[in-house]
ZAKETI-151290 format. One record per atom (N, C-alpha, C): x, z, y; residue in three letters. Coordinates in steps of 0.001 Angstrom, whole numbers, plus 500000, padded with zeros to 6 digits. Layout:
<rs>
XZYala...
</rs>
This chain:
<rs>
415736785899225132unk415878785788223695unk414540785992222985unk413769787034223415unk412725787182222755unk411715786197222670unk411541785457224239unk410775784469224459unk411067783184224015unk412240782937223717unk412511782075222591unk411992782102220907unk412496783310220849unk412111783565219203unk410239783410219164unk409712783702220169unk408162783532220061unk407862782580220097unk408499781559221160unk408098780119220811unk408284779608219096unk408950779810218475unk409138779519217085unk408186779774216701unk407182780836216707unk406373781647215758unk405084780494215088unk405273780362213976unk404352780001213334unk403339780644212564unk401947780699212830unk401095781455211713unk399562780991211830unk399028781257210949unk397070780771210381unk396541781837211055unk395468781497211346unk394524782590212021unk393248781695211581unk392303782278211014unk390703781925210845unk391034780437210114unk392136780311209286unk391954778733208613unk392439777794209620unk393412778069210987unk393915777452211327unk395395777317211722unk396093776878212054unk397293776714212344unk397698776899214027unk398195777639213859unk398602778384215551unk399961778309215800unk400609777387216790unk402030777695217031unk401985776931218426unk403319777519218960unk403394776703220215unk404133775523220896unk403780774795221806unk404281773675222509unk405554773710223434unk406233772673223656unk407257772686224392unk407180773620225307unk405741773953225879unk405601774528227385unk405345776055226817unk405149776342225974unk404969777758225413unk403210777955225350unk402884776677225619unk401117776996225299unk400411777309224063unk399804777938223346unk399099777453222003unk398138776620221841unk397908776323220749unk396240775388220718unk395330775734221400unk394776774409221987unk392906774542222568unk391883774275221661unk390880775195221332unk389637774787220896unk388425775505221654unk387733774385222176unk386814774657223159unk385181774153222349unk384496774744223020unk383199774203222748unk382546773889224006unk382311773115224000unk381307772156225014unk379094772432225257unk379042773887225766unk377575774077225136unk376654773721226844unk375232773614226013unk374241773473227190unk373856774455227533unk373002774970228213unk371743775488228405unk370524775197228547unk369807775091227222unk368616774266226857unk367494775143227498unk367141775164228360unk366132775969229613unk364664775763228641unk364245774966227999unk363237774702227359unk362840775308226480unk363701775218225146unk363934776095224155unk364526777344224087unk363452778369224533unk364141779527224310unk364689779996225365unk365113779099226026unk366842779522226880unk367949779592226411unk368176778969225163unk369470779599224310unk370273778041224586unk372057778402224511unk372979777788224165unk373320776964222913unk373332775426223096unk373256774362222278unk374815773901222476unk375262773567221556unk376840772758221011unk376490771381221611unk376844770923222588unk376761769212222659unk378153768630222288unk379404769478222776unk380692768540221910unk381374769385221901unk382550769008222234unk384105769923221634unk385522769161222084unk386130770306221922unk387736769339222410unk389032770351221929unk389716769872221287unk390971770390220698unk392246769886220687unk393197770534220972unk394546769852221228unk395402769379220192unk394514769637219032unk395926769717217920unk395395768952216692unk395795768510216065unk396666767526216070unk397108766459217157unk395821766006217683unk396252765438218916unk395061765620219508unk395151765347220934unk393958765687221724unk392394765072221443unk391473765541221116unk390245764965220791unk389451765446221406unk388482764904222370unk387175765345223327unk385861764485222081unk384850765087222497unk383664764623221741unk382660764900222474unk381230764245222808unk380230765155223767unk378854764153223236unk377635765389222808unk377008764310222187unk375959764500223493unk375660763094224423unk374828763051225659unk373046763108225129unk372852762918223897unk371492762572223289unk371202764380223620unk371848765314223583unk371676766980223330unk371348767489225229unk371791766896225523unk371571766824226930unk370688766926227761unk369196767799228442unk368309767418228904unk368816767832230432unk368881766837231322unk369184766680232637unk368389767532233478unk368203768448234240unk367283769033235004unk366638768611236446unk366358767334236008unk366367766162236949unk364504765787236661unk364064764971237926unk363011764119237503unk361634764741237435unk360911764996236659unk359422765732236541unk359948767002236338unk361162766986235359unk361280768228234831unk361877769263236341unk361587769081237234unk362212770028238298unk360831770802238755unk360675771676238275unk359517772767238955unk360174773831239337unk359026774280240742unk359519775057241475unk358727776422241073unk359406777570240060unk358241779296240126unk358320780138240270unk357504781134241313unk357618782110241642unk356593783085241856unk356673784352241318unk355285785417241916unk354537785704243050unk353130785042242506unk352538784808243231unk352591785644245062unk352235787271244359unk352540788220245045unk353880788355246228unk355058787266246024unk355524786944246975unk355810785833247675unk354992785512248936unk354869783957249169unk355698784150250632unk355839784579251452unk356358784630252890unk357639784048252451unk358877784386252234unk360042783433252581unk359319781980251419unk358957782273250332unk358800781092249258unk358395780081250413unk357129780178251448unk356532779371251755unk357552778740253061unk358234780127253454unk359245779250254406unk360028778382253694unk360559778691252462unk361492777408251483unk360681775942251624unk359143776274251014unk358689774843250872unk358494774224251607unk358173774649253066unk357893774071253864unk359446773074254383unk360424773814254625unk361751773437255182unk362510772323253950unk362361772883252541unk362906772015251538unk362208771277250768unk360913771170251089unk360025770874249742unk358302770252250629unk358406769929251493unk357230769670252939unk355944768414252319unk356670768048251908unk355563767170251127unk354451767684249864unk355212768725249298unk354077769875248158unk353755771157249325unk353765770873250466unk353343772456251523unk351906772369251039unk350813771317251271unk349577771494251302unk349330771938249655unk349870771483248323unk349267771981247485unk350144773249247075unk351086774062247422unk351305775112247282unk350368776219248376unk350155775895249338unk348938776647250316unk347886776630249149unk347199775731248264unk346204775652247812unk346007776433246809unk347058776943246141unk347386777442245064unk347871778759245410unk348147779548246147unk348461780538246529unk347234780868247342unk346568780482248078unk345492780931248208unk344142780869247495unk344239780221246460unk343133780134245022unk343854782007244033unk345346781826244455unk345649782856243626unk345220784666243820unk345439783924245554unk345292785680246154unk343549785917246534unk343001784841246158unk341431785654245974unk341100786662244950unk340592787658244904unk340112788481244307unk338637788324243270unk338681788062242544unk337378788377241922unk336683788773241555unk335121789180241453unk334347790079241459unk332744789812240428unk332555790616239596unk331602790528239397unk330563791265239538unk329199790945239469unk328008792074240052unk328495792424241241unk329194791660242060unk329323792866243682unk330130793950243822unk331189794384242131unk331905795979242355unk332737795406242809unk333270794040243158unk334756794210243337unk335962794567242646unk335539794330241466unk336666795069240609unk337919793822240553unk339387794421240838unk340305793582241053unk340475793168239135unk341319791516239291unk341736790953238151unk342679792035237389unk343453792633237717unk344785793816237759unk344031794614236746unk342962795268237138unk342065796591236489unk341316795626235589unk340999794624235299unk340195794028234587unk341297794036233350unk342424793434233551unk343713793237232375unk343357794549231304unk343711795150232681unk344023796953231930unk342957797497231138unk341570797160231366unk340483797529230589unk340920796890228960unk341155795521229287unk341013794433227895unk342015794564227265unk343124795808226982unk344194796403226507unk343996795817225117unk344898794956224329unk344566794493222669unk345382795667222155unk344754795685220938unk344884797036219918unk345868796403219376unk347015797169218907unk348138797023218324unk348421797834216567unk348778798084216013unk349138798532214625unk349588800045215007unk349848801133214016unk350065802394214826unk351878801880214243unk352334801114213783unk353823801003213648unk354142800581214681unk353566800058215478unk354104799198216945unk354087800075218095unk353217801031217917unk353281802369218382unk354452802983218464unk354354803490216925unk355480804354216752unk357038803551217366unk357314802536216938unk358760801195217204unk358914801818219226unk357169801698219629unk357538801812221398unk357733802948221461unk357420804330220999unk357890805406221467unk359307805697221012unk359641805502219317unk360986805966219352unk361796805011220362unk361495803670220598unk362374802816221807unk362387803777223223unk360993804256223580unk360910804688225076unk361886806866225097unk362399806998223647unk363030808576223532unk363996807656223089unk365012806891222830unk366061806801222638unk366849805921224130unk366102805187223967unk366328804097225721unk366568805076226639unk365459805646226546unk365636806718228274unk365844808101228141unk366368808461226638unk367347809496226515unk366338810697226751unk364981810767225905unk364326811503226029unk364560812602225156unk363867813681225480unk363992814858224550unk363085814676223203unk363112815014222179unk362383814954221164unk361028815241220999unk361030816370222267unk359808817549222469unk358677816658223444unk359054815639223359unk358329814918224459unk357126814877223730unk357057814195222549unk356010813884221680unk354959815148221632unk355417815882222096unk354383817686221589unk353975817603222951unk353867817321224214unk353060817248225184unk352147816927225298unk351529817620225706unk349820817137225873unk349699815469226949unk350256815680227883unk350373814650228998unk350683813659227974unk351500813222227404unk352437812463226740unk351270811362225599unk350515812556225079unk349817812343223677unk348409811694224364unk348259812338225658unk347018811732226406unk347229810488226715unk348448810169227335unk349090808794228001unk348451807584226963unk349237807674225411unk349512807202224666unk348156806866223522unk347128807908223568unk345861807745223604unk344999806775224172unk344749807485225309unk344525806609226496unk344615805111226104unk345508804688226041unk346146803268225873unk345929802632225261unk345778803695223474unk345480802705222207unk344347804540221700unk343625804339221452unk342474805133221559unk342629805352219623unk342803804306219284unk342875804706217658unk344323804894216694unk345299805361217817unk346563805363217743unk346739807035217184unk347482807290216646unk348252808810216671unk349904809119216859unk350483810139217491unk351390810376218627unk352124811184217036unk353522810626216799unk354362811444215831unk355118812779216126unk354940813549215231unk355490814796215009unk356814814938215491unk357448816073216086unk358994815540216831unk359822815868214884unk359223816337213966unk359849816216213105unk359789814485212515unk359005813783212512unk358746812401211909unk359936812382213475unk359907812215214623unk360861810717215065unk362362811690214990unk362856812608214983unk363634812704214326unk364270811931212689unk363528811840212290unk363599811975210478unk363946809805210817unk362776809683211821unk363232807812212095unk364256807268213173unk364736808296213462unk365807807743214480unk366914808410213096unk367052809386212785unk368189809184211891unk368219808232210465unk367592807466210356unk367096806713209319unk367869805160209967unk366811804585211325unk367589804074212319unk368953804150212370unk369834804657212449unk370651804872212403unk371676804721211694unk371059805468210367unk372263805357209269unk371788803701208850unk370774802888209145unk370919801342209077unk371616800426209590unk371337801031211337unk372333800253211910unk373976800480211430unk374362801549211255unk375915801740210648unk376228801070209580unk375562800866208893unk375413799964208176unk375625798361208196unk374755798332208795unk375059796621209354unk376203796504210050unk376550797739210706unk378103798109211718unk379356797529210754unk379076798519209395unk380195798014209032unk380032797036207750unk379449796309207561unk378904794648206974unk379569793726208004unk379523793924209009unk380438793032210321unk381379793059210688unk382036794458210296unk383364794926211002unk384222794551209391unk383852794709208423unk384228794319207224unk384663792318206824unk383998791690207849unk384198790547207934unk385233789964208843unk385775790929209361unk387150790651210290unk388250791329209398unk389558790739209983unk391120791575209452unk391334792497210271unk391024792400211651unk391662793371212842unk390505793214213879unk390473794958213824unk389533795178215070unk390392796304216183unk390073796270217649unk390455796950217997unk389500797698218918unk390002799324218950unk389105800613219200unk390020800735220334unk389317801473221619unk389221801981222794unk388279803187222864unk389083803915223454unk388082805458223527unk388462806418224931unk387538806917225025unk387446807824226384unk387067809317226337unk387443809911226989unk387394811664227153unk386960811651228501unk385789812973228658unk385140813279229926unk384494814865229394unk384347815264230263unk384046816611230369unk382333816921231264unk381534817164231099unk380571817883231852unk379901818886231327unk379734819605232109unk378752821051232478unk379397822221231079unk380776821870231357unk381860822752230512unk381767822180229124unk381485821143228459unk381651820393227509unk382403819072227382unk383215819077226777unk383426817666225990unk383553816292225316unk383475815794225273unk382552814412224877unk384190813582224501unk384013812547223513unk384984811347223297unk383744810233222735unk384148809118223396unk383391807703222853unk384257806753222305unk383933806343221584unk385177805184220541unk384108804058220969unk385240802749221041unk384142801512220795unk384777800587220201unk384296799554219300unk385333798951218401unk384816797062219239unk386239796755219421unk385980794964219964unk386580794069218611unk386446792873218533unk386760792530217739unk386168790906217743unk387119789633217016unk386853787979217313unk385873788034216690unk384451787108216749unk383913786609215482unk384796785804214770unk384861786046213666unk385737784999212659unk385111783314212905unk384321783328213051unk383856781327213000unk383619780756214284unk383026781767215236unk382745780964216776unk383721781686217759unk384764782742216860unk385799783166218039unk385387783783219615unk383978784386219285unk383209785254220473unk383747786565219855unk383787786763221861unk384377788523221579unk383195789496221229unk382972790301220105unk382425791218219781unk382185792707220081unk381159793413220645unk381918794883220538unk380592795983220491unk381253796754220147unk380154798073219661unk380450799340219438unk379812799877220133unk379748801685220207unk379959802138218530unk381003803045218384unk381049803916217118unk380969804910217063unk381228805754218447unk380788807281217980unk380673807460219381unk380023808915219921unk380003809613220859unk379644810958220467unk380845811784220433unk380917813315220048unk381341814217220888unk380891815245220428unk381135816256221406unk382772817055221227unk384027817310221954unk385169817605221661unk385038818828221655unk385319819776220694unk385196821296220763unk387528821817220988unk387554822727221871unk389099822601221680unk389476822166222730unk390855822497222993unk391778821411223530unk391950820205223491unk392574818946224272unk392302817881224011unk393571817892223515unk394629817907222705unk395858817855222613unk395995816315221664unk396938816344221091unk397275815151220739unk396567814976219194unk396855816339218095unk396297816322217184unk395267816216216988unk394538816679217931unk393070816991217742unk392170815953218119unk392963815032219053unk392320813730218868unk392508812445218066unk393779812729217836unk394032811950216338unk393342812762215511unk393175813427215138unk391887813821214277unk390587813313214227unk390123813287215743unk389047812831215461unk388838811232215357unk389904810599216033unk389791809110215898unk390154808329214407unk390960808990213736unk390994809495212066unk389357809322211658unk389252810206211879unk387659810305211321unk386562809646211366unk386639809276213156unk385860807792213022unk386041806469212290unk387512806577212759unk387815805490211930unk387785805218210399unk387544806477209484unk387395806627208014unk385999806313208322unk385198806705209146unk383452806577208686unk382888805117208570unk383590804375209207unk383560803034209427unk384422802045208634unk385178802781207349unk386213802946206376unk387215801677206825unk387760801643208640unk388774801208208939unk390037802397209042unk391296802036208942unk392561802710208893unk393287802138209751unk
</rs>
């Protein structure tokens, strides 16, 4: 009975019309994309195909670059040639002599005045000077990425490293990357919910774990894009649970996330 009454169901979703077929299927809408290896690497629309009103395929072949012809090159680091060279030789025997040529033009060393100084250490000398904001962008990236302590920045080792590197640079106060990771922050939430505000229904998943006698719950919110119908999703909280885990107390807190992000 029920599965009857669902076949009936008629309703709009994103400006379209959704109901089902004799067979209990709903509508297809597909996109048809490339992988434009050239540009970027990014995903290109060449056609499309939809069931409804009636079946329509479309594919535009002009969007198409074939990975065929000149365009087939073979690349790999230099630094590893032993199986590569067994490949070319076995699949590829006719480029053996100018890949030998080129791998051994590569693995010479060069030297000037007689020190021997490798290409490697030469790079590293000719280090280009950067802005001290590009600075600052890589360290708060290298204490939030790898979950560093704040106090890192007050090390001598740390401030030498970072010196070293960019000589007219200066190393921020653990009060400044504090003050820019919470700044960071309250932006990205921001943009969090500018996006989550552009959907009707999102849905949250959350987890409880315990270590070293503490607490923890993580919420994460998934959710359609409204226009290209890609699944979406993103971290909303990770807190520490003080308490019992009982029932209230985590409806409490998922309450709360969910007000900060002013979903209900």
């Amino acid at each position: 009975m029920l599965i009857k009454a669902l076949e009936t169901v008629k309703f709009n979703l994103y400006n379209r019309s959704v109901e089902f077929d004799d067979s209990g299927d709903p509508p297809a809408f597909y996109d048809i994309v490339f992988w434009d290896w050239k540009k970027n690497r990014t995903f290109v629309t060449v056609g499309s195909f939809h069931s409804v009103p009636t079946p329509n395929f479309s594919l535009d072949q002009g969007l198409i670059a074939w990975h065929t012809g000149k365009n087939n090159f073979i690349t790999a680091y230099k630094n590893v040639s032993s199986n590569l060279r067994k490949h070319v030789k076995r699949r590829h025997e006719p480029h053996l002599e100018e890949y030998c040529q080129l791998t051994s033009t590569a693995c010479k060393r060069p030297s000037e005045g007689g020190t021997g100084v490798k290409a490697k250490q030469l790079k590293l000398l000719e280090t280009k000077q950067v802005s001290q904001k590009t600075v600052d962008r890589a360290i708060l990236r290298f204490i939030v990425q790898g979950l560093q302590s704040f106090s890192l920045v007050e090390k001598p080792s740390f401030q030498d490293l970072v010196v070293e590197l960019q000589p007219s640079s200066a190393v921020m106060s653990r009060t400044t990357v504090r003050r820019k990771i919470d700044s960071a922050t309250s932006k990205m939430k921001e943009r969090l919910k500018n996006e989550i505000k552009k959907v009707p229904y999102i849905a949250t998943t959350t987890d409880c774990w315990a270590a070293r006698r503490r607490s923890f719950i993580g919420v994460t919110a998934h959710w359609l894009d409204p226009y290209s119908f890609e699944r979406r999703s993103a971290a909303l909280a990770c807190r520490q649970l003080r308490g019992s885990h009982t029932f209230d107390a985590l409806a409490a807190v998922l309450t709360d996330i969910h007000a900060e992000y002013e979903k209900s």
